[in-house]
C-alpha positions, 0 to 999 in steps of 0.5 A: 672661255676659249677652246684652249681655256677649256681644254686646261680647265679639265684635268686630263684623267677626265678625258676618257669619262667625258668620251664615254658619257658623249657616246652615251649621249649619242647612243642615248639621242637615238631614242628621243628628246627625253633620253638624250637630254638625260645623256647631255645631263650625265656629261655635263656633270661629268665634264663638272666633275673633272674641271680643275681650276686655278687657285690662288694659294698663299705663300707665306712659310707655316701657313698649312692649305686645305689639300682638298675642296669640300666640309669639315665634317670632323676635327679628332685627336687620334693616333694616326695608322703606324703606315704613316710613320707620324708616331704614336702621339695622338694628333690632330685629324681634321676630315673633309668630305667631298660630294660629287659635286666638289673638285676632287683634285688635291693639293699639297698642304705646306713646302714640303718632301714625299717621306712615304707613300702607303696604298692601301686597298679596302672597302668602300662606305660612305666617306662621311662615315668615321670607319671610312678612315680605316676601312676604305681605299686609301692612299696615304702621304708623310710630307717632311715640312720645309720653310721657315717656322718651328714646324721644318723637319717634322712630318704631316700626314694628308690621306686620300680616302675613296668614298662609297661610289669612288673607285680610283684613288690617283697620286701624280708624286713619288717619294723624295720629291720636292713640293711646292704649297698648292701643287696637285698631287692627287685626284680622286674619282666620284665622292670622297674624303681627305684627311689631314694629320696636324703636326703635334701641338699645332691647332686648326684655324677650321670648324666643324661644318665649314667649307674650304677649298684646296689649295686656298683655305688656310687649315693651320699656321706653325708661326700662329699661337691661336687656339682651336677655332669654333664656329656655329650657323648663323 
């Protein structure tokens, strides 16, 4: 990997962390071997923490992509949060917790239109935590789905929830803008969860436990009739 390479490979909003764990690193030097490899530790996980490769998304209209790298921890029908603007019909929620250690940047679903954006400040609990949903940070998107299949016109809801050391939610979108299937919209910062709000009547192609990543794993199809997936360790 070249200079270059390098350079588009961390996300931008990386930058100033990685300029504070050098320093870090620096000052750490000044104190011996032990304390400047612990520095040189902290940034290389810093630098890994803000990389943002390239994926390689499917186009084919209907297909619903992972918005985020990460386990499914939870597949629910709820009611998704009036904010939203989905209705009060119970849907499909399928939860991803991100670790530390995944890419934290997030990308769009399905072909779609920014309908709402709804910021939300709150607590921090351990994102794997069911509560994590209503009472963390979170920044919330309804997308009008666009392309060819029974699903165009109606809404999917994708939420961006901070985590128990997570402390920065970004969006890079505006309502009414257009988006294509695999764009970054979103990003993150330290542990996390995104959780996505399936169209009434269309089931996840996921289990429980399975790790996907953004902008590559197929969550769902509208133009699938499968049933719900299971899958167990083998």
């Amino acid at each position: 990997m070249n200079g270059s390479e390098f350079l588009s490979f961390i996300h931008p909003a990386g930058w100033p962390f990685i300029g504070i764990a050098a320093v870090l690193a620096l000052a750490l030097s000044l104190f011996g071997g032990v304390p400047f490899i612990l520095g040189l530790i902290i940034l290389s996980w810093v630098i890994y923490f803000f990389r943002d490769p390239a994926r390689v998304t499917p186009t084919r209209a209907g297909l619903i992509v992972s918005p985020a790298d990460g386990r499914v921890i939870a597949i629910t029908d709820v009611v998704p949060e009036k904010s939203l603007g989905l209705g009060e019909e119970a849907r499909t929620r399928v939860s991803i917790f991100l670790n530390v250690f995944d890419v934290h940047i997030n990308r769009v679903p399905i072909d779609s239109t920014v309908a709402l954006i709804d910021y939300r400040s709150g607590k921090f609990f351990n994102a794997s935590l069911d509560k994590a949903s209503v009472d963390n940070e979170r920044n919330a998107l309804a997308l009008t789905m666009e392309g060819e299949h029974p699903y165009a016109g109606q809404r999917i809801g994708v939420v961006q929830i901070a985590g128990l050391i997570a402390r920065r939610i970004l969006c890079f979108v505006v309502p009414d803008q257009k988006l294509k299937v695999g764009q970054r919209f979103g990003l993150i910062r330290f542990g996390s969860r995104t959780d996505v709000y399936l169209p009434k009547g269309l089931e996840p192609l996921v289990c429980v436990g399975q790790r996907v990543l953004g902008g590559e794993t197929i969550l769902a199809d509208c133009l699938s009739d499968e049933k719900t997936r299971f899958g167990e360790i083998r």
